[in-house]
C-alpha positions in Angstrom: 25.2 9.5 -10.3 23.1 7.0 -8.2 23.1 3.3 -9.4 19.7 1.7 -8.2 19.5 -2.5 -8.0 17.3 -4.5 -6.7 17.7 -8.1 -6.0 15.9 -10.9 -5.5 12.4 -9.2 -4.9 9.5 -11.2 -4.2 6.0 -10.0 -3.7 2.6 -11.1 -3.2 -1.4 -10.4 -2.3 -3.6 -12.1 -0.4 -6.8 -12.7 -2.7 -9.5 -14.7 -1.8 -7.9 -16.3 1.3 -5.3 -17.4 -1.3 -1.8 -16.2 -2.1 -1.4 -14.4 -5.2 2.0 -14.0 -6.1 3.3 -11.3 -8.1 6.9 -10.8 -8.4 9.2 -14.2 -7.3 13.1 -14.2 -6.7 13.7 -11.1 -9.2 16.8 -9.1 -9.9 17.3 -6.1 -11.8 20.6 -3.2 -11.9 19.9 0.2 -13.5 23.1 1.8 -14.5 23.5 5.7 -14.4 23.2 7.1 -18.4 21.0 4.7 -19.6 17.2 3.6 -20.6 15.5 0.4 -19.8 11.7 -0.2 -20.6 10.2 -2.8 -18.7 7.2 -4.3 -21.0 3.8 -6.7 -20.2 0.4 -7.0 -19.9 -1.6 -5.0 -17.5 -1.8 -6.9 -14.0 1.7 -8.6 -14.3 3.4 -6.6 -11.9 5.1 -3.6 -13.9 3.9 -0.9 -11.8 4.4 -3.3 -8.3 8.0 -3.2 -9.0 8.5 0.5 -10.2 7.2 1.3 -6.5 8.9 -1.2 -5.0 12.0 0.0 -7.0 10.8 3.8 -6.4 10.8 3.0 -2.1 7.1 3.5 -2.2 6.6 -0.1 -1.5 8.0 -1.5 1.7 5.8 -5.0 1.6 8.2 -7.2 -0.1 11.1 -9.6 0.6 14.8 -8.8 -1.4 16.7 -5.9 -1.3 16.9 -2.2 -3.0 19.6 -0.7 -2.9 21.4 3.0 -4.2 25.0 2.8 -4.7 26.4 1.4 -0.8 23.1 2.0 0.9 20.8 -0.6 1.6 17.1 1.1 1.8 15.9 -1.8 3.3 17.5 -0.6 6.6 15.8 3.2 6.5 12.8 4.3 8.4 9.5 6.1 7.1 11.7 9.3 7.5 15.2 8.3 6.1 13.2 6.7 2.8 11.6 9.4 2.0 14.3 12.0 2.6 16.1 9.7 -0.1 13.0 9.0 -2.1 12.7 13.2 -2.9 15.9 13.5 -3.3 16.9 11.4 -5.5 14.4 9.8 -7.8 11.7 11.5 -9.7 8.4 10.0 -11.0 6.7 10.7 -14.0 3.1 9.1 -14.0 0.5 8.5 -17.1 -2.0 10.7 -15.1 -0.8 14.1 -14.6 -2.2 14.9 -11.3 -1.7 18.5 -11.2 -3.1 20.7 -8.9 -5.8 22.5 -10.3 -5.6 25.8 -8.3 -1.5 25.8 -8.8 -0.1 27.9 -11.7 2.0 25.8 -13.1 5.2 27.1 -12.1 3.9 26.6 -8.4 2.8 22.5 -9.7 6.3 22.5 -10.6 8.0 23.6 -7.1 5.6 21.1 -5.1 8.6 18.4 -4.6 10.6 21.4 -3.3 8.3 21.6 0.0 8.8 18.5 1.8 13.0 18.6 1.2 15.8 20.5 2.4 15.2 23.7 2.6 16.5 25.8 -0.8 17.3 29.6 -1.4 14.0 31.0 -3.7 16.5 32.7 -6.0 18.3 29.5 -6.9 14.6 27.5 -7.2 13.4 30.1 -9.7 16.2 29.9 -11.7 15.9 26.4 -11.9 12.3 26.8 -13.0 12.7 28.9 -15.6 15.9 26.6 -16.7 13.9 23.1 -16.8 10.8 25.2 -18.5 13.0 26.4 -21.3 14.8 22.7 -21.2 11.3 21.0 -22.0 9.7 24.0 -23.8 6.6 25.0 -21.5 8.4 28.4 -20.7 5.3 30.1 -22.2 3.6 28.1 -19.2 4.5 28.9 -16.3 2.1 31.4 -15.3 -1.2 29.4 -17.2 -2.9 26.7 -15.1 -3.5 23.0 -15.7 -7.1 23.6 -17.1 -5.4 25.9 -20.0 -3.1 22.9 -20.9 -2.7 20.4 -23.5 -2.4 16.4 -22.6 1.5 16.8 -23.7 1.7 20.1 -22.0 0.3 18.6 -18.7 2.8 15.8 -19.4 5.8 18.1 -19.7 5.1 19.6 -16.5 4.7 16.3 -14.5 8.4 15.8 -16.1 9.5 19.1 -15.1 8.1 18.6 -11.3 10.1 15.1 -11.6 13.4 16.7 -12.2 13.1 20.0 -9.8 15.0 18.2 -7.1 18.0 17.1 -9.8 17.2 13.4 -9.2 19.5 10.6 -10.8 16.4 8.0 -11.4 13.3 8.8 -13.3 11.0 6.6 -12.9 8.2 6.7 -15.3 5.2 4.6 -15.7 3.8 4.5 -18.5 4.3 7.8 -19.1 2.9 8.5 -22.9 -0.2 6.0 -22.5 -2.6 9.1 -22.6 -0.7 11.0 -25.4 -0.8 11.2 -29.5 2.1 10.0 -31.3 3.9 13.8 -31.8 3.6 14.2 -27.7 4.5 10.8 -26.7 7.5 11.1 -28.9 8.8 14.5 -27.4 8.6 12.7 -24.0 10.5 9.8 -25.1 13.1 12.0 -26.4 13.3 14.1 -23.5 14.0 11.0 -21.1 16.6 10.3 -23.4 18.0 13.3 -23.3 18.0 12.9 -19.5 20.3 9.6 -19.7 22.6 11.1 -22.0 22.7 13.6 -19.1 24.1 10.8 -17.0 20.3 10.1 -15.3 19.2 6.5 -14.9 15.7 6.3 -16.6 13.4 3.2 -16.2 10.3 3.3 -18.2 7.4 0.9 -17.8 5.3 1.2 -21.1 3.0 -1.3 -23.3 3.7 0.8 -26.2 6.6 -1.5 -28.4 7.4 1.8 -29.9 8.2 3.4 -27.0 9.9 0.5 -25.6 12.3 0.2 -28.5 13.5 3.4 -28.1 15.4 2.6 -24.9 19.3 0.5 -24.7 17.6 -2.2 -22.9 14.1 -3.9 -22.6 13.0 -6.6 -20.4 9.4 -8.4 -20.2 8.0 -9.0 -17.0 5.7 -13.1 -17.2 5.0 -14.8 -14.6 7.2 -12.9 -11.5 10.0 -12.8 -13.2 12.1 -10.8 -16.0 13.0 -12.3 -19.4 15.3 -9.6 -21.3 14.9 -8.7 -24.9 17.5 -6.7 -25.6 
């Protein structure tokens, strides 16, 4: 299992012919088999760091790193061979495709990796489906879904590639109660699985389901438990 750190990570936008800065001299180590929720008010930086944290954000100063390798050093190429491969997103939209069954939104992170026998994809299909109980839905399409169907497929398509990170942002904001606690309990089922989960929510509920919570004011981290 992948350990994911990042350390001293600054950030920050140019507004109005003025520096805005978002994220200032920030550290933060995500350990393999657990949950952290990272909390705060919209427009603080939450989603900033999950994609600098997620390599989808190269415009920073610090360092990510995974285990011994340094992403900073990768190019385009490298980063996102890793970025497939190893950590899976689950977002608060669903953004499936429309004209996919299901099964096929679910096999979409499959395309731009190594290249896997069909036999051995299907069976792990059918074995994440029954995991996360949309087995029923494989053949149905994302107009014939639910909100928390929808959202158990997004965490399906996050975990097709066996990746040790989740990262999920805010990833019950659109869901009732019932749903948004099956996907809490499914990410924790993922960390008892060894995974390293890291959950930005504004939901205190949510957030105090996880081992450990930090709030993000002002750029930096303050942790709560």
């Amino acid at each position: 299992m992948v350990k994911l750190t990042g350390v001293k990570l600054s950030k920050s936008f140019s507004q109005h012919g003025q520096e805005q800065r978002v994220l200032w001299d920030l550290s933060l180590a995500l350990t393999p088999g657990t949950m952290t929720a990272l909390i705060g008010p919209s427009g603080i930086g939450k989603s900033t760091l999950l994609n600098i944290l997620g390599l989808l954000d190269r415009d920073y100063q610090g360092t990510v790193s995974l285990d011994q390798t340094v992403t900073n050093d990768l190019n385009d190429r490298e980063l996102a061979h890793l970025r497939n491969s190893q950590i899976g997103f689950v977002l608060q939209e669903a953004l499936l495709i429309e004209r996919l069954t299901v099964r096929k939104n679910i096999l979409l992170p499959t395309i731009y990796g190594d290249k896997q026998d069909k036999a051995v994809l299907a069976h792990r299909v059918q074995q994440l489906a029954t995991q996360i109980g949309i087995e029923t839905l494989l053949d149905k399409y994302p107009r014939q879904l639910s909100g928390g169907q929808k959202q158990r497929v997004v965490l399906a398509r996050a975990l097709i590639n066996d990746p040790d990170i989740i990262l999920a942002d805010e990833p019950t904001g659109s869901l009732d109660e019932q749903n948004a606690a099956s996907v809490v309990a499914l990410l924790a089922q993922l960390a008892a699985q060894g995974k390293t989960v890291l959950t930005v929510t504004h939901d205190h509920l949510v957030a105090e389901q996880h081992q450990y919570i930090f709030r993000m004011a002002s750029g930096q981290l303050v942790k709560e438990r």
